[in-house]
C-alpha positions as CSV (number, residue, x, y, z in Angstrom):
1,X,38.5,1.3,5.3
2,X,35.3,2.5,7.4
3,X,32.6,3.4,4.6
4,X,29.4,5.5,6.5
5,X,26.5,4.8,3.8
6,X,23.7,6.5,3.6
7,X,21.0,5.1,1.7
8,X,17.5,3.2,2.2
9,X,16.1,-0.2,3.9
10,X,12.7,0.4,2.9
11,X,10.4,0.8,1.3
12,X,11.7,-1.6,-1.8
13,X,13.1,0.1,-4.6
14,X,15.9,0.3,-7.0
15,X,18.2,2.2,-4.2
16,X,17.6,-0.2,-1.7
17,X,18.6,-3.3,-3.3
18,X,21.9,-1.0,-4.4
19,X,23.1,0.0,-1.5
20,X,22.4,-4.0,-0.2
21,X,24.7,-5.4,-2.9
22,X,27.5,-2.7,-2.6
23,X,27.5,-2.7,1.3
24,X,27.5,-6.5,1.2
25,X,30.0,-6.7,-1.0
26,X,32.4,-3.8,0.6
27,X,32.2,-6.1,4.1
28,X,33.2,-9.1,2.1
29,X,35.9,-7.4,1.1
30,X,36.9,-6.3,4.6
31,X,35.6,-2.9,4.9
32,X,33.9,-1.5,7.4
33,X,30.4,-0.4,7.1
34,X,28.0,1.8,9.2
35,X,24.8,1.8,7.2
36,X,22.7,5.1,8.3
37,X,18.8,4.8,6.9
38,X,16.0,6.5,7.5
39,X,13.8,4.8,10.6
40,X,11.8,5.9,13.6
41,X,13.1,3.1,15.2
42,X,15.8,4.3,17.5
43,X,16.9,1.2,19.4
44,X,20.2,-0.2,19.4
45,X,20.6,-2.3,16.3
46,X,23.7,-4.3,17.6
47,X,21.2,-7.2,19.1
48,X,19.0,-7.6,16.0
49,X,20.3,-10.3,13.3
50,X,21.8,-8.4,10.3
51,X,20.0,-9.7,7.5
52,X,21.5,-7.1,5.3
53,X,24.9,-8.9,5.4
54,X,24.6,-12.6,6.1
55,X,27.4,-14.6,7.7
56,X,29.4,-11.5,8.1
57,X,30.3,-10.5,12.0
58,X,28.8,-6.9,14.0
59,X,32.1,-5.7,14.2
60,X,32.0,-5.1,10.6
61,X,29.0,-3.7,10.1
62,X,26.8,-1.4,12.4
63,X,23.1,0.9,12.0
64,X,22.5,3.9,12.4
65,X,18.8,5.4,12.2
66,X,17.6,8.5,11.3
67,X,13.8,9.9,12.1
68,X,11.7,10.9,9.5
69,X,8.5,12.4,9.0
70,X,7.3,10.6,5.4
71,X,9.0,7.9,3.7
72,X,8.1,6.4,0.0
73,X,9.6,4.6,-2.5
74,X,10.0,8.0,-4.5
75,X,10.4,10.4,-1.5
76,X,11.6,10.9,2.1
77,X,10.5,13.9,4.5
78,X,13.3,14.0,7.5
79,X,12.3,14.9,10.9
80,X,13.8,18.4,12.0
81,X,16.4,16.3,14.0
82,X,17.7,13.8,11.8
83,X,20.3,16.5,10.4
84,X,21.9,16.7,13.6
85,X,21.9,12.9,14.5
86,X,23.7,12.5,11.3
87,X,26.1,15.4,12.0
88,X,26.8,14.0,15.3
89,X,26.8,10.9,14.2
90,X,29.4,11.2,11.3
91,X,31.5,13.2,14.2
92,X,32.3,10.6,16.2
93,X,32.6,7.9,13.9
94,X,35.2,9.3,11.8
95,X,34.5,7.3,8.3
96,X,36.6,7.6,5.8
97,X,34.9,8.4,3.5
98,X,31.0,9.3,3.3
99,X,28.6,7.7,0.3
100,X,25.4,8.4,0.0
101,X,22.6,6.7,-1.9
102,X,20.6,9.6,-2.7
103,X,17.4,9.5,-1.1
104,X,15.2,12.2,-2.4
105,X,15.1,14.0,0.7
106,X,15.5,17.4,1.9
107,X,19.0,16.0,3.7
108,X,20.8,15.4,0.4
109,X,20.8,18.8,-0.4
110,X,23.1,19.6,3.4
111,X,25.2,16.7,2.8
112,X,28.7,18.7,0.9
113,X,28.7,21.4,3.6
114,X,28.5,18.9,6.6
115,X,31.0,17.0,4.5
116,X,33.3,19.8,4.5
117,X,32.6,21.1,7.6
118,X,33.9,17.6,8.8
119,X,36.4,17.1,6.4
120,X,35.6,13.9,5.0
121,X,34.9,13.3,1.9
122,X,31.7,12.7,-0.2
123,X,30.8,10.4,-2.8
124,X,27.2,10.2,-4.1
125,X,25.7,8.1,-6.3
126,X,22.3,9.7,-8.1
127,X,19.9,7.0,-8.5
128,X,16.7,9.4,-10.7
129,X,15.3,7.8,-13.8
130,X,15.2,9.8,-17.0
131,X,14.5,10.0,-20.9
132,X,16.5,12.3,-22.4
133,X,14.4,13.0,-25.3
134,X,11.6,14.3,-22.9
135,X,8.5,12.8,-24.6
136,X,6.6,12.3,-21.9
137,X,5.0,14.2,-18.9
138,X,7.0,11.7,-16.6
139,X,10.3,12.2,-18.1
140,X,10.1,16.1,-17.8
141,X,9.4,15.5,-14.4
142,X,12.5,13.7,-13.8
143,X,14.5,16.2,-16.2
144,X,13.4,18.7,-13.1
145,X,14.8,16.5,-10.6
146,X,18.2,17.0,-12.7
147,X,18.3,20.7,-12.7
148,X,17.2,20.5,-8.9
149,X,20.4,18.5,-8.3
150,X,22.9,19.7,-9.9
151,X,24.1,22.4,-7.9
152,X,24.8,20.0,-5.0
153,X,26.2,17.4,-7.1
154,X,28.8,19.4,-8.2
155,X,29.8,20.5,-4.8
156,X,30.3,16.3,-3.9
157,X,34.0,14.9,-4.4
158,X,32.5,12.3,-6.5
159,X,29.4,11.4,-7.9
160,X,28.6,8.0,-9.4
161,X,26.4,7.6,-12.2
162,X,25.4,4.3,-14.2
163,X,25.3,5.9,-17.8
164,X,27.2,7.8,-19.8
165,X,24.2,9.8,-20.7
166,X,23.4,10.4,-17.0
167,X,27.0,12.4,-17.4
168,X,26.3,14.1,-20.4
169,X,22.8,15.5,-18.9
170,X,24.8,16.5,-15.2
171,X,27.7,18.2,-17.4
172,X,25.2,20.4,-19.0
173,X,23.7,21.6,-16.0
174,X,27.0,22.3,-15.0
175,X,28.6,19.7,-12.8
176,X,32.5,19.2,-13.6
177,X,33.3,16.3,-15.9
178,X,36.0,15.4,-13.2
179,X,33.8,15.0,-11.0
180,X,31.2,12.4,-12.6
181,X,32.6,8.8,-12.5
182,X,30.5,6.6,-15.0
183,X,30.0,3.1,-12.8
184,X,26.7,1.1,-13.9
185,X,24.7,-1.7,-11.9
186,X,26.2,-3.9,-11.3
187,X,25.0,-8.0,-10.9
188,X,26.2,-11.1,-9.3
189,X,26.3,-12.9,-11.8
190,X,26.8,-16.5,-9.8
191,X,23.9,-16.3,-8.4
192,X,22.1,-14.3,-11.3
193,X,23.0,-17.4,-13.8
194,X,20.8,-19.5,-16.2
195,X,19.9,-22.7,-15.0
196,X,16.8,-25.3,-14.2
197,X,13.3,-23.7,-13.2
198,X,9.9,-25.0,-11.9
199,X,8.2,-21.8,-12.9
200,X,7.0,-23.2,-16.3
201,X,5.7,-26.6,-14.7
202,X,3.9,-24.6,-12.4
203,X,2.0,-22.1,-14.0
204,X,1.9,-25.0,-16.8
205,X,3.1,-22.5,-19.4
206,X,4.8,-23.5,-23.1
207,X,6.4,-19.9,-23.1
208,X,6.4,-17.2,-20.1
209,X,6.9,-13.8,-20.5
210,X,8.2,-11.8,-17.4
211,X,7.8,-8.0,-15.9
212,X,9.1,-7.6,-12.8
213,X,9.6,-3.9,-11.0
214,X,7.2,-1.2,-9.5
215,X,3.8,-0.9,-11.0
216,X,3.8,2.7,-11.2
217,X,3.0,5.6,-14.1
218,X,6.2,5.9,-14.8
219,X,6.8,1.9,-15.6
220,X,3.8,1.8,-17.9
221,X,2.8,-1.7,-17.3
222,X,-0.8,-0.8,-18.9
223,X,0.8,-0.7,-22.6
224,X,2.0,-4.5,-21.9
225,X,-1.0,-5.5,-20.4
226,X,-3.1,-4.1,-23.1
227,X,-0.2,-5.3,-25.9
228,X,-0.5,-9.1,-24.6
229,X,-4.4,-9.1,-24.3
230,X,-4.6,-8.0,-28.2
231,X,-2.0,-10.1,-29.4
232,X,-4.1,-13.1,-28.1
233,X,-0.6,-14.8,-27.6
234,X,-2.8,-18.2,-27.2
235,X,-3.8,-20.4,-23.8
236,X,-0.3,-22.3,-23.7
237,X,1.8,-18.4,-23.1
238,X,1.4,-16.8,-19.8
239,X,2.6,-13.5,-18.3
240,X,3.9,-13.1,-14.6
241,X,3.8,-9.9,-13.4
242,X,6.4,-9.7,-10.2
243,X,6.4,-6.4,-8.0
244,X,3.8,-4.0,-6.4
245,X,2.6,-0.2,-6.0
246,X,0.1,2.5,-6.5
247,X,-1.7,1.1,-9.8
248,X,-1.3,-2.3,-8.7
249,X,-4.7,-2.7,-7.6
250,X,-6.9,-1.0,-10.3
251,X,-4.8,-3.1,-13.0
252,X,-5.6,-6.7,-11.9
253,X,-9.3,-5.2,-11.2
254,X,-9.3,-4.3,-14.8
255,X,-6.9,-7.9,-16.6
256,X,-7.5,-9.9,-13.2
257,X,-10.2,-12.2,-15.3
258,X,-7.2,-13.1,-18.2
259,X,-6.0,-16.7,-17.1
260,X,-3.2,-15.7,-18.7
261,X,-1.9,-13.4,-16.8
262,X,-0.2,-14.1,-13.2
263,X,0.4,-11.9,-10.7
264,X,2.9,-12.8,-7.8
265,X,3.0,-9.5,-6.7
266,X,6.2,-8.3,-4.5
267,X,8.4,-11.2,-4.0
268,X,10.7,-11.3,-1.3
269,X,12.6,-14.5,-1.2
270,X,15.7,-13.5,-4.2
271,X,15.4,-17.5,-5.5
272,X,12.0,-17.7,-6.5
273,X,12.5,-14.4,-8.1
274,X,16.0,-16.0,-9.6
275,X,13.8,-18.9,-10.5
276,X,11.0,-16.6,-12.4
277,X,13.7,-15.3,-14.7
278,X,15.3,-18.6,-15.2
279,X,12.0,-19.8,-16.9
280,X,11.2,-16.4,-18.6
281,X,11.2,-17.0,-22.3
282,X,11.4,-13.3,-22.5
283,X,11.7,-10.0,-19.8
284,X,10.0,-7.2,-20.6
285,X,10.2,-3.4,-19.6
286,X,7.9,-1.0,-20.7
287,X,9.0,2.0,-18.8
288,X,9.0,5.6,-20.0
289,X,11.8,7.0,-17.5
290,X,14.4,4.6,-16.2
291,X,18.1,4.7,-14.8
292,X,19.6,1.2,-15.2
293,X,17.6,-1.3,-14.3
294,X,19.1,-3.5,-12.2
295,X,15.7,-5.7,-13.1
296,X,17.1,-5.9,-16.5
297,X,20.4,-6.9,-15.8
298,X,19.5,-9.3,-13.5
299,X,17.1,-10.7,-16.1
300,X,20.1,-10.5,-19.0
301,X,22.2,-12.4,-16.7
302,X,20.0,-14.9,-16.1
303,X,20.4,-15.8,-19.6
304,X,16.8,-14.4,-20.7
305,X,16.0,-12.1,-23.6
306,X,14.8,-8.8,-23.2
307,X,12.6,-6.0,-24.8
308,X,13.5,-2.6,-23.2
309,X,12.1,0.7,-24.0
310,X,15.0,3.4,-24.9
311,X,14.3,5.2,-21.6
312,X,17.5,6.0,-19.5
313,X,20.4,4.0,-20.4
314,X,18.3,0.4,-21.1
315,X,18.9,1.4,-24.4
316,X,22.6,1.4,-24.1
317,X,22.6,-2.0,-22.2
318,X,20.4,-3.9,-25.1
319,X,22.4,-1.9,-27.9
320,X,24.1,-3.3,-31.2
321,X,21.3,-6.4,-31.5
322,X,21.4,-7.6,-27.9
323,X,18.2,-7.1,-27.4
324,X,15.0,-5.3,-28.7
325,X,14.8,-2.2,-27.8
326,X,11.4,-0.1,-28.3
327,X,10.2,3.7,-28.2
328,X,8.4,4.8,-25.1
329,X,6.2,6.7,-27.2
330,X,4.3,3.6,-28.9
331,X,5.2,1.1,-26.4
332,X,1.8,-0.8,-26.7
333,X,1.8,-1.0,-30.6
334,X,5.5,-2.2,-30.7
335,X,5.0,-4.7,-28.9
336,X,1.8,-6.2,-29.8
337,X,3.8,-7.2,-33.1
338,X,6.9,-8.3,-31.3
339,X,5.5,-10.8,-28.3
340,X,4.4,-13.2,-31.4
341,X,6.9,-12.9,-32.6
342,X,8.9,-13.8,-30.1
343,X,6.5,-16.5,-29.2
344,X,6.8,-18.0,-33.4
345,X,10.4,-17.9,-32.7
346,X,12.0,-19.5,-30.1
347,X,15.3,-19.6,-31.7
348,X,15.3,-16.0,-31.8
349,X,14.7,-16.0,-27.9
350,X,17.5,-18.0,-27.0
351,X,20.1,-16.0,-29.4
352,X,19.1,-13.0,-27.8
353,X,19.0,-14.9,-24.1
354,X,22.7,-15.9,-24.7
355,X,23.9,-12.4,-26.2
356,X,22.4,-11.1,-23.0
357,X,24.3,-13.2,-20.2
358,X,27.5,-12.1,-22.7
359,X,26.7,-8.9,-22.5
360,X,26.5,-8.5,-18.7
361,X,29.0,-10.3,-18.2
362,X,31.4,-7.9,-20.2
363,X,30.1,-4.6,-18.9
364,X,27.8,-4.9,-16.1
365,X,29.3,-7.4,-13.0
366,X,29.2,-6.6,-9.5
367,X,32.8,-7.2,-8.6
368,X,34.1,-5.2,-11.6
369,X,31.5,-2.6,-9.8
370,X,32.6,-2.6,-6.2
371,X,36.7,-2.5,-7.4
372,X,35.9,0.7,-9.0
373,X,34.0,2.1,-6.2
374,X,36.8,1.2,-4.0
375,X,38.9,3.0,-6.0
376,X,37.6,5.9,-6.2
377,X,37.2,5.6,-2.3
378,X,40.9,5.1,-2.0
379,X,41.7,8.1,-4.4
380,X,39.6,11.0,-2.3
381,X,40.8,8.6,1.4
382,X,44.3,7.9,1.1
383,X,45.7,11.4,3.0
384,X,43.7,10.8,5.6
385,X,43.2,7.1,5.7
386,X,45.7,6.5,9.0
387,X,44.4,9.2,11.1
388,X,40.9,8.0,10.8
389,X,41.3,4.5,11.3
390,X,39.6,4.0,14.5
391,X,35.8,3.1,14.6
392,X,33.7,4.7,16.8
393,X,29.8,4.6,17.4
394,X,27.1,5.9,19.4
C-alpha cells in the first residue's frame, strides 16, 4: 500500500518522533511511504541518505517538501503555495490513502476537502496536549485548540487518538464516535528494554532521577526543580534534565550552581538517551497539559519507575498502582515528599520499575500500534486499493 504522510522533521517534538516510528515501521512492513514535511528546501531528496528509515531502499520511501513561512515546535505558518504543491502533489502520486500528523498549521484545516476532492481517503491523528479538568491557564488553552478542531476532524474518515479521554472530549464537540479510533503511542520495546548503564558511573550518582522532554510552561519543569532543591535529596542523588526550549536558559541561570543537578540538554543520539533511562532510578513528569507521552512510555519500558502528573492520559498509563501519579495543581509540594521517598526506598522503585515494563508491554507496543493503523488503512483503502497501485512522483 502507498501511505502519503504528512507530518514534521523538525523542529523536535512529540509529532516528529511519531511519524519517524510509524513511517519506519509501515516500510518495514512493505509499504510504501512518501513522507511530505514542511521545508524551504526544495531540492530533490532522492540523492540525500534517508536517515529517517535506515537500511530500507529509495524505492520505498520518497520526500516531499512543502514551503513555509514560520515553523516551531508548537506552530507552523505555510507559504501561500504550499497548498497547491500538496494538491498537486497528492494528484499525481495517487496514495492510497492520506495520514496526516497534524501540524498546527493553517493547512490542516484544507486537508478533508482536497481529500475529497481527490477521492482518497484521510486519516489524521491529533497530537494536542490537554487536562481535562482545566485547572490551569495552559490547559484552557489547549481546550481551545479542541473546539478549533473539531469541525475538521469530523469531516476526516478517521482520526486517531491516543486516549480514550481524547475521544470523550472530540465526541462532545461533536465529532462522530465512528469516526475516532482510540490507538495510543506506541514503543519499541526491543530497543526501549532495561538493561546495563554507564550513566550512574559517570555522573557518580547512588540514585538518579530523570526528566527528559521540552522545557517549556506547559511541562513545568520549575515545580521539580524547586521540589528537588528543598527536599535536599543529599550529595550522592542527582537529577538529569534531558531536552531543550524557551525557559531552558533562565532555568539553569537560576539552579545552574546545584552540583546536583545535570543538564544534557537535547540529546540526539537515541542510545545515550536509552542509556539515561536505563540508569534512572525514577522518571519524572511534571507537566500540566500532556497527550501521551511517548517520553513516559519509553521511560516505563525501559523498566524505570515513574511519577506522572494526571494531565492527558499519563494518568491512565500509570493507573491502578503502576506508578505515582500527582495533581498538576500542587505539583511542587507532592513531590517534595515523594522524591525521598523514593530515594529511602529503593525496593519501592524497582516494583514500580517492573510493573511499568509490564504495563507497556500489555497496552502500549509499537507493533500492536502500526497493525491497527494498518487496519484501519485497509478498511477506508480496500475499494480502491488496485486502481491506485502505481507510484508516481514529482
Amino acid at each position: 500500500m502507498h501511505v502519503a504522510w504528512l507530518g514534521k522533521k523538525s523542529p523536535f517534538c512529540g509529532n516528529v518522533t511519531y511519524g519517524r516510528e510509524i513511517t519506519h515501521a509501515l516500510l518495514e512492513r512493505g509499504h510504501q511511504v512518501t513522507f511530505l514535511h514542511f521545508d524551504n528546501d526544495h531540492k530533490s531528496t532522492d540523492d540525500r541518505p534517508i536517515e529517517w528509515a535506515p537500511g530500507l531502499t529509495h524505492r520505498a520511501f520518497k520526500e516531499v517538501t512543502l514551503p513555509f513561512l514560520f515553523k516551531s515546535q508548537m506552530l507552523t505558518i505555510p507559504s501561500p503555495g504550499a497548498g497547491k504543491r500538496l494538491v498537486e502533489t497528492l494528484r499525481q502520486m495517487r496514495p492510497d490513502v492520506v495520514h496526516a500528523s497534524l501540524t498546527l498549521s493553517p493547512l490542516d484545516f484544507r486537508l478533508p476537502e482536497i481529500c475529497a476532492e481527490l477521492q482518497v481517503p484521510l486519516v489524521a491523528t491529533f497530537h494536542p496536549a490537554f487536562d481535562r479538568k482545566l485547572r490551569t491557564l495552559s490547559s484552557g488553552a489547549q481546550h481551545m485548540t479542541y473546539q478549533m478542531y473539531a469541525s475538521t476532524l469530523a469531516r476526516c474518515d478517521r482520526v486517531i487518538v491516543f486516549s480514550k479521554l481524547q475521544r470523550d472530549i472530540l465526541m462532545r464537540l461533536g465529532v462522530p464516535p465512528e469516526t475516532l479510533a482510540v490507538i495510543p503511542n506506541g514503543v519499541d520495546v526491543t530497543k526501549y528494554s532495561p538493561g546495563p548503564s554507564a550513566i550512574k558511573s559517570t555522573l557518580q550518582a547512588r540514585q538518579l532521577f530523570v526528566y527528559q522532554g521540552r522545557i517549556s510552561p506547559e511541562k513545568n519543569v520549575e515545580a521539580l526543580l524547586r521540589a528537588w532543591r528543598q527536599a535536599d535529596m543529599g550529595p550522592d542523588c542527582q537529577l538529569v534534565i534531558v531536552g531543550n526550549g524557551p525557559l531552558e536558559t533562565s532555568l539553569r541561570a537560576f539552579y545552574g550552581s546545584d552540583e546536583s543537578i545535570h543538564w544534557l540538554g537535547f540529546v540526539q543520539d537515541e542510545a545515550r538517551r536509552i542509556d539515561v533511562l536505563r540508569g534512572a532510578d525514577a522518571f519524572v513528569l511534571p507537566s500540566m497539559v500532556e497527550g501521551l507521552s511517548l517520553s513516559l512510555l519509553e521511560a516505563m519500558a525501559c523498566g524505570t519507575a515513574c511519577i506522572a502528573t494526571d494531565a492527558g492520559a499519563d494518568g491512565e498509563v500509570l493507573e491502578a498502582g503502576v506508578g505515582i501519579v500527582v495533581d498538576t495543581q500542587r505539583v511542587r509540594q507532592q513531590l517534595q515528599t515523594i522524591l525521598p521517598i523514593l530515594r529511602d526506598q529503593p525496593e519501592m522503585t524497582r516494583l514500580l520499575g517492573q510493573k511499568a515494563r509490564q504495563r507497556v508491554l500489555e497496552r502500549y507496543t509499537l507493533t500492536t500500534n502500526v497493525t491497527q493503523v494498518e487496519g484501519i488503512y485497509h478498511e477506508l483503502a480496500a475499494p480502491n486499493y488496485a486502481s491506485n497501485s502505481s507510484y508516481i512522483m514529482l
